[in-house]
N, C-alpha and C positions, 0 to 999 in steps of 0.2 A: 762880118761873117756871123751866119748863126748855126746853133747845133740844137737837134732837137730829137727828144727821146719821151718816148712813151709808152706805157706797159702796165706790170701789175706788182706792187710791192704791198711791204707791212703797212698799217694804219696807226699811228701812236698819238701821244698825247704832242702838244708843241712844243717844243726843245727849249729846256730853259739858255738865257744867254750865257756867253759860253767868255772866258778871259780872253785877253789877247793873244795870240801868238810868242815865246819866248823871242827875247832880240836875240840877231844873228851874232854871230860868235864874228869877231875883230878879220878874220879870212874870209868870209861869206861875200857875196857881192852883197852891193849897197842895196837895201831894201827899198820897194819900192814907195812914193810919196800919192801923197794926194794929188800930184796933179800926173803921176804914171798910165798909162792907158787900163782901162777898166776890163777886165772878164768877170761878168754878170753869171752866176749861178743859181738860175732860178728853178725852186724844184721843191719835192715832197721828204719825208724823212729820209729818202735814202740820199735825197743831196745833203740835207742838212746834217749827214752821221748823226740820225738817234741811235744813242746805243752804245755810243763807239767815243772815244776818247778826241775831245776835236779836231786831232792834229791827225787824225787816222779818216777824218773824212775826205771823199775823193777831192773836194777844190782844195782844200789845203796841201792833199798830195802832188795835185797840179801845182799849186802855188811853189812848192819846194824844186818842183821840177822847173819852172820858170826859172827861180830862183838863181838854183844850179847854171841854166844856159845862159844864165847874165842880160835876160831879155826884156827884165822894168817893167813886165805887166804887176798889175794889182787886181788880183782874184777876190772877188766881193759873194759872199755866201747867200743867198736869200735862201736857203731851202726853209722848208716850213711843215714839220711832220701832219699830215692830215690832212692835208692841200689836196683841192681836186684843181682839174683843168680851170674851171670856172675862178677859181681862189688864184690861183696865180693869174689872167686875165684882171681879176678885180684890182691886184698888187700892182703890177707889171707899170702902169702910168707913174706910179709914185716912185717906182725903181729908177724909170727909164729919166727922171726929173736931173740927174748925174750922165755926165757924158758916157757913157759905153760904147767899148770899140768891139766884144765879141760879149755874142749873147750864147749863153747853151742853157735850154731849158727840159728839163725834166717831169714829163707830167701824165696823168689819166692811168696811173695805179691805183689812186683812191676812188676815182672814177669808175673803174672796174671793177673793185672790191662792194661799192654799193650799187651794182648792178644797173649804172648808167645807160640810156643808148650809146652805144657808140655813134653815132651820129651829132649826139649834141658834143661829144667828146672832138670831133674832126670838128666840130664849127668854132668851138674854143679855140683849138689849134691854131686853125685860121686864121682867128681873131688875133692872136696873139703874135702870131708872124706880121700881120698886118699893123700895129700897132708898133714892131721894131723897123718897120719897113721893110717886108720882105712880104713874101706870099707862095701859096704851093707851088707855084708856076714857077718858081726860083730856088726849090729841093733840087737841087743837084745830086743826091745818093740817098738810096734807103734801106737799110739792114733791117731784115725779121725774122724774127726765131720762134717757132710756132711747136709747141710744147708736142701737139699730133699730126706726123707725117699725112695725115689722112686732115686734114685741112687746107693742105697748099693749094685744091680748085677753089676752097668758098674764100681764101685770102686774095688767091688772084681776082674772085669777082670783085672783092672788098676794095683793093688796091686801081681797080680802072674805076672806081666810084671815087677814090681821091683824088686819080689823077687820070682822068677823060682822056686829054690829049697830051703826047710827047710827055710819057710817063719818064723819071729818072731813074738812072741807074739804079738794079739792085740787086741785094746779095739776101737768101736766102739760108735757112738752116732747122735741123731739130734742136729741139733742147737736149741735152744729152742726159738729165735727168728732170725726174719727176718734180713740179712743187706745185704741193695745192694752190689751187686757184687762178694760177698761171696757165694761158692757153696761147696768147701771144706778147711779144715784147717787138717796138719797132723804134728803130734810132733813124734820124734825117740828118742831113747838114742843106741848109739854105744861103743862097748870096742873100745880102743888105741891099 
């Protein structure tokens, strides 16, 4: 299974390495090992929590919540503050050198923020679905939240340009508030 999210976030410097996680308290289920099934978080600083105390970034918040349901995965962080589309795609082979059972990738904030095509941005994508084995034709759901209501016809043109035929499911929205620079944000989930 893969998850994929793409949008517009902060730009920072690369996150220094961060300590381990504290061991789990004697009640906790067993943590998981190196040989647990892998969830891959490959992403820009807002995967990597710049900013934020490590244990306050979202995979680690995942990771707790596995934890909790006694389910053995082992959430692996790659975020990387400053990553564009293309920088994860560059990573992605070296990641992928470790077995992963779910991939969820987070990207083309920075891509946006340096006023990318969006086209080269959708090829990366592509590329990068392809490379976990997966591909657009295998997006099963697509959420977007489009910062001005008065965008939903040029996103709809944008979206039959992703996906020509037998477009997937999706869910649509406004931003409820304002944030510079921000005009759209779009999450997928793809089969393997």
């Amino acid at each position: 299974m893969m998850a994929a999210a793409w949008g517009c976030g902060p730009v920072g410097e690369k996150p220094a390495a961060h300590p381990p996680p504290p061991s789990p308290s004697p009640s906790a289920a067993p943590a998981p090992s190196a040989a647990s099934p892998v969830v891959l978080f490959l992403g820009t600083s807002l995967t990597a929590g710049q900013g934020l105390d490590p244990e306050q970034a979202y995979p680690a918040l995942i990771q707790k919540k596995i934890d909790a349901a006694g389910l053995g995965y082992r959430v692996v962080n790659a975020g990387l503050g400053g990553d564009t589309s293309a920088d994860a795609l560059g990573r992605l082979d070296w990641l992928l050198r470790q077995k992963v059972d779910v991939l969820v990738v987070e990207t083309g904030a920075n891509d946006a923020l340096r006023g990318q095509d969006p086209a080269a941005t959708r090829e990366n994508i592509q590329a990068i679905l392809a490379e976990a084995g997966s591909s657009m034709d295998k997006i099963v759901s697509v959420t977007i939240v489009l910062a001005d209501e008065d965008d939903f016809a040029g996103m709809n043109e944008e979206y039959l340009r992703w996906f020509p035929s037998d477009p997937p499911a999706r869910q649509g929205a406004k931003l409820p508030v304002r944030i510079p620079g921000l005009k759209v944000s779009i999450a997928a989930i793809a089969a393997a």
